[in-house]
N, C-alpha and C positions, 0 to 999 in steps of 0.2 A: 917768202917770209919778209923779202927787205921791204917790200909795195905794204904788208902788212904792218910793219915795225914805224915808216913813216908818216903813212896813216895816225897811229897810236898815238907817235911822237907828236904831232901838228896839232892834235882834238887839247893832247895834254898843254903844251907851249901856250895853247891860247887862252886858255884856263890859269896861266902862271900870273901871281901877284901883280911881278914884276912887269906882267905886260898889261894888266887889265887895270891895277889901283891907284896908279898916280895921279890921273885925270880926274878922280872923283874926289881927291882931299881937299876939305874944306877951307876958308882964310881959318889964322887963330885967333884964339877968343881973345876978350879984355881978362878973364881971369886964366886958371887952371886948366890943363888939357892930359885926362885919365884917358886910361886907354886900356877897355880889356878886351876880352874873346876869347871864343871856342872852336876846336875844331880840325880836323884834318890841316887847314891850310892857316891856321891863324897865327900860327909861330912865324912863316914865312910873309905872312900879311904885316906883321908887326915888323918884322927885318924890312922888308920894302917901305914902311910909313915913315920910321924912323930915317931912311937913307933919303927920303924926297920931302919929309913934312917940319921946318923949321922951329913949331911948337911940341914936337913929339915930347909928352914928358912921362912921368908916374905911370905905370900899368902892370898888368897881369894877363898872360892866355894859358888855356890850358889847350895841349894836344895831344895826340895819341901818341905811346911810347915808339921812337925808333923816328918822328914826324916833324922833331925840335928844328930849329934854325938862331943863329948865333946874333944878339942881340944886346943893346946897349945900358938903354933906364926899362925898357918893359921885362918883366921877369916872365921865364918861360918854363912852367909846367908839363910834363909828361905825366898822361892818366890812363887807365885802361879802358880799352873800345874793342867790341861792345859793348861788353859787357863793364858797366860802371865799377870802379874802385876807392880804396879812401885816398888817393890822391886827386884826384878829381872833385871828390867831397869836398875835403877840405882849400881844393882852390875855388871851387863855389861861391863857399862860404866867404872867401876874404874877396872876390870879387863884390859881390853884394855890400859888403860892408866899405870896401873902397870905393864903388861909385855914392852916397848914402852921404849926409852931410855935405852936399856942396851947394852953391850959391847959383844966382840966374845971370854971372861973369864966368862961370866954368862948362868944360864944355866935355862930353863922354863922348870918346869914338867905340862903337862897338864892332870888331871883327869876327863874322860869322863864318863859317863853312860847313861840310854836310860831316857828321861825325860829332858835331857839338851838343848834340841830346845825351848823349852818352857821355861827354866827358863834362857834364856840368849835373852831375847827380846831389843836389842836396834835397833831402826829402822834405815832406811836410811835417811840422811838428806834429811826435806822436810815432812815425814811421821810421825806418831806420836804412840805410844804406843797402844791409842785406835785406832789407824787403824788396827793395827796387832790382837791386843783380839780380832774386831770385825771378821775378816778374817777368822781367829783357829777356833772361837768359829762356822762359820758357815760351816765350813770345816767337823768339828768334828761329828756338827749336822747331815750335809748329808752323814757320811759315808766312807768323806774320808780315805785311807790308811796312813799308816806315814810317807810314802815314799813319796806321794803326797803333804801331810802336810808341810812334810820339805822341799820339792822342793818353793812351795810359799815362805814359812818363808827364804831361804835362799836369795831368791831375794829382798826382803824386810826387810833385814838384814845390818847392818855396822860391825859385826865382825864374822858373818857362812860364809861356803863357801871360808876357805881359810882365810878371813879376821886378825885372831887373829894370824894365822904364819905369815903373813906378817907385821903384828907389832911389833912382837917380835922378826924381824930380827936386827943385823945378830947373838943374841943370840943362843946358841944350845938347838934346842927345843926338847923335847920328849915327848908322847902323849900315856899318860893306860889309855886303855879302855875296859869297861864291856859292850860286843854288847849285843844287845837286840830286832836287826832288822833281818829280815829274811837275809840271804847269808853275812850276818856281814860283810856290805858293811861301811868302814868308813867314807863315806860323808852323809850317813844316820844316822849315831849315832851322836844326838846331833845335825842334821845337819852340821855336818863336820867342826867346825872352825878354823881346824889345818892340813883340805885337800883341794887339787883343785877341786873349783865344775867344770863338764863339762857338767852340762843344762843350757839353755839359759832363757831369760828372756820370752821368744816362749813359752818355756815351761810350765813354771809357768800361763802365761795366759790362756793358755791351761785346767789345772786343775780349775781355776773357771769358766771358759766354760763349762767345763764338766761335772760340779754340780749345773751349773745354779747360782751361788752365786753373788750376786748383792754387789761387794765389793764398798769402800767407793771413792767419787772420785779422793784421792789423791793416791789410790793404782791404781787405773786404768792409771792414768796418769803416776805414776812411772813407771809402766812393760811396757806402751809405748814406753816410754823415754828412755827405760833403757838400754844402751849398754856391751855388755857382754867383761868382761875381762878375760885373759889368768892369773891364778893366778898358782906361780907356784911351786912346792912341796919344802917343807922347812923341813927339821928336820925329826925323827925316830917316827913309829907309831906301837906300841905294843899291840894289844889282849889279855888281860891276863884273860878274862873269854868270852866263848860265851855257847850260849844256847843250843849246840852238848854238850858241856860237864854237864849241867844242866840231860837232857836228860839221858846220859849215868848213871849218878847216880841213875836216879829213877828207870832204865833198872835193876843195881843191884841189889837193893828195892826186885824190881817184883823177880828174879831169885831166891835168897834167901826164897822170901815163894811159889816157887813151879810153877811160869809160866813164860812161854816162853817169853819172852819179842820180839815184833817184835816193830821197829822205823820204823814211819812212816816217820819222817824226822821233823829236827828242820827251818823248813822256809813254812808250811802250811796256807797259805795265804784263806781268803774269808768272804765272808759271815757266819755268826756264823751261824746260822741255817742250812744255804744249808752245809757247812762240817758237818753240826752232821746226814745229812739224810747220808750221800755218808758215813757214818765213819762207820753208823748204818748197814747199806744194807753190807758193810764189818764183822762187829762183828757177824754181823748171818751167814754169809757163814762160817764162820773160826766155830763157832757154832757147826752149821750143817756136821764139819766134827768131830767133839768131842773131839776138841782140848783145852788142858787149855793151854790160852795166853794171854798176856797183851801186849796192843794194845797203843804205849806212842805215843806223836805228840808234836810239841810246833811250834812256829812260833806265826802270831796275825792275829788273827780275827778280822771281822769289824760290825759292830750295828750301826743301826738311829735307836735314843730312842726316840718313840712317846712322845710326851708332857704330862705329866704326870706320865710318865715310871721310873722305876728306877730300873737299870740293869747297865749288862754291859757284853761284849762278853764272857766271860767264865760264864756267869750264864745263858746267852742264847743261848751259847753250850748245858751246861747240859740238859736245862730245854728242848729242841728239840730234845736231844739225849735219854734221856728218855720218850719222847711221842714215838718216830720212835722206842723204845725197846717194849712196850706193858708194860711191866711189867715180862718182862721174867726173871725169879728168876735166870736164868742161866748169867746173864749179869749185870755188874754194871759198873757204869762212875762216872766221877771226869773231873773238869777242873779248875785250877787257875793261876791270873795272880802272876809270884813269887814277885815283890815288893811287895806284900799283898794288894792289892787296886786293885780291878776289875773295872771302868767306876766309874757310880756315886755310888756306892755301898760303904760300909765299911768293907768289906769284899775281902778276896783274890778272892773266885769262890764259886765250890758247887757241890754236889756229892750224888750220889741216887743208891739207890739197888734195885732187885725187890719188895721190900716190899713199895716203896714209894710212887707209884701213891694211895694205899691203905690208907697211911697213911696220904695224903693231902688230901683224899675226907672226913678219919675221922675229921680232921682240917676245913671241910668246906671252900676250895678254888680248884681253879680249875685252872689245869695247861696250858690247852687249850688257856683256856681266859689272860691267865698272860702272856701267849707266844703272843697272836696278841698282845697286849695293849704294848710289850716291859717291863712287869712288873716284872720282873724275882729276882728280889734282894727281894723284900717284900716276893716275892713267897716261896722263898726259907728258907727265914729269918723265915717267919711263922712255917713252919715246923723243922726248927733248923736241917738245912740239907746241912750249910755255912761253909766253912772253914776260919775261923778268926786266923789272924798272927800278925795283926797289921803292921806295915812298916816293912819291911825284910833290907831295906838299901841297897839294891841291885835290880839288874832287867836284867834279861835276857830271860821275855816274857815268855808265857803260858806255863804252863806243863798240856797237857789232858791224861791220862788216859780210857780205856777202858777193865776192868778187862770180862774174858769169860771163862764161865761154873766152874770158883773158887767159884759162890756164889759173894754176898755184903760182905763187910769188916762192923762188926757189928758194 
């Protein structure tokens, strides 16, 4: 566990504000310097800009409850995530309206991370809050990706997609962001409210088609209705952490006590179960040639949690990646998501050695039966087999692990 735990620790630390945002702040302007954001990591982005950027002034972020950090002229909001709330509504709306009247002497730093779709819900005139929770929440259920997620929400949005640089024209806008989506695409972080979207409203209907989702009738009529605009690029957009560099940290982790580190790649997209067979049938060839190697991935997996389930894709990585091991002592896994919050879980992820399947049958539970039911957080939780961080403040999406023929980390 400790080879695991440090791992974890290294992908998250290099993902921290504090290590990634200083380098990127801009000189200050001759006018005014607003400052808002969304997001897992934007309360913490705001405390670090503040502590190093000598024009930090006026602003707003909104973040996920429990995700705040202590802060001086930027005010910090807690909203609900995933699933959107009227907290997050209503700081939408006064973000829009505080960047919105400024001159070409002022200047918008916009702080993004992965979480910021959700907490920045204000709908399109016409739509209502509960259109959109309803929307997420059945998106979420069936499976959705986030890239599908946020293609809906962007359409059914008043400031993604563009929306929020075009309000704060003709201001000079700039935009840190901590990706957290596969190919750190920036109209997928956050659903993009400082990029031109180029999908249509075709699109979006598309995706509750595709899941069967019986949205509400005022969304349906809106993606009818809804004619797509040319919105067009405004201002400077800055990467200052993505999940290649999270990766490369734990790569050093692994080298330092003795294996190979091979990347699978930081944009490994699917089904949590079906990557932990395809990851498994990999770890035992590599095995099989008697190689010690650590096997890293990150990207986001996806889960539909049964009704009664409590999981979430990095616990139903693990929990499938150790049935498809047997229990070969030669082989041990880890998965978590780095904000520290796995799905409905309290936990980041979870991680198993060959001793494990051993020691949940002494626990009386069964991993089988935890894996169809989607139970995998209890599962895991029973055997104290969880990796708990609590909120990292940051997010730049899963780090899996795959330690082979090192042995468990005890």
């Amino acid at each position: 566990m400790d080879l695991f735990r440090r791992m974890f620790d290294a992908a998250v630390t290099a993902a921290q504000p504090a290590h990634c945002l200083p380098p990127h702040l801009p000189p200050p302007p001759a006018g005014r310097t607003v400052i808002v954001g969304a997001g897992k990591a934007s309360a913490e982005m705001a405390r670090v800009l503040e502590a190093h950027y000598p024009a930090a002034g006026e602003g707003l972020v909104v973040t996920r409850y429990g995700h705040g950090a202590p802060t001086r002229a930027v005010e910090v909001v807690e909203a609900g995530h995933p699933v959107p709330d009227a907290n997050g509504g209503r700081a939408a709306r006064r973000i829009l309206d505080m960047v919105s009247g400024l001159t070409a002497d002022d200047l918008v730093i916009c702080l993004l991370s992965g979480g910021g779709s959700a907490l920045l819900p204000l709908p399109a005139p016409g739509l209502t809050l509960a259109d959109k929770q309803a929307v997420t929440a059945a998106l979420l259920k069936a499976g959705a990706s986030i890239a599908e997620i946020n293609c809906v929400r962007r359409h059914l949005s008043a400031i993604k997609g563009g929306k929020l640089a075009q309000a704060a024209r003709p201001a000079r806008l700039l935009t840190l962001a901590i990706s957290d989506v596969p190919g750190d695409d920036p109209l997928v972080i956050a659903s993009g409210p400082t990029v031109p979207d180029p999908s249509s409203f075709a699109d979006a209907r598309g995706m509750l088609d595709r899941y069967r989702i019986k949205a509400p009738a005022a969304v349906r009529r809106h993606l009818e209705a809804g004619r797509d605009l040319s919105v067009e690029r405004w201002g400077d957009y800055v990467l200052v952490a993505r999940p290649a560099d999270a990766l490369a940290a734990a790569a050093a982790v692994a080298a330092e006590a003795g294996y190979r580190p091979v990347l699978l790649g930081d944009a490994v997209e699917g089904e949590a179960r079906d990557v932990a067979a395809a990851h498994a049938a990999l770890a035992k060839d590599v095995l099989a040639r008697g190689e010690k190697v650590a096997l890293i991935s990150g990207g986001e997996l996806t889960v539909a949690v049964a009704d009664g389930g409590i999981g979430g894709p990095s616990h139903e990585y693990v929990l499938a990646l150790m049935l498809a091991c047997g229990g070969d002592p030669a082989l041990a896994g880890m998965a978590g998501d780095t904000d520290g919050i796995d799905g409905g879980t309290a936990a980041a992820g979870a991680w198993f050695d060959g001793g494990t399947l051993a020691r949940a049958a002494s626990a009386g539970v069964d991993p089988a039966e935890a894996l169809r039911r989607n139970d995998t957080g209890r599962f895991f939780e029973a055997i104290d087999r969880q990796i708990v961080s609590g909120p990292t403040r940051t997010n730049v999406n899963d780090l899996r692990v795959i330690l082979i023929d090192g042995g468990g980390p005890g």
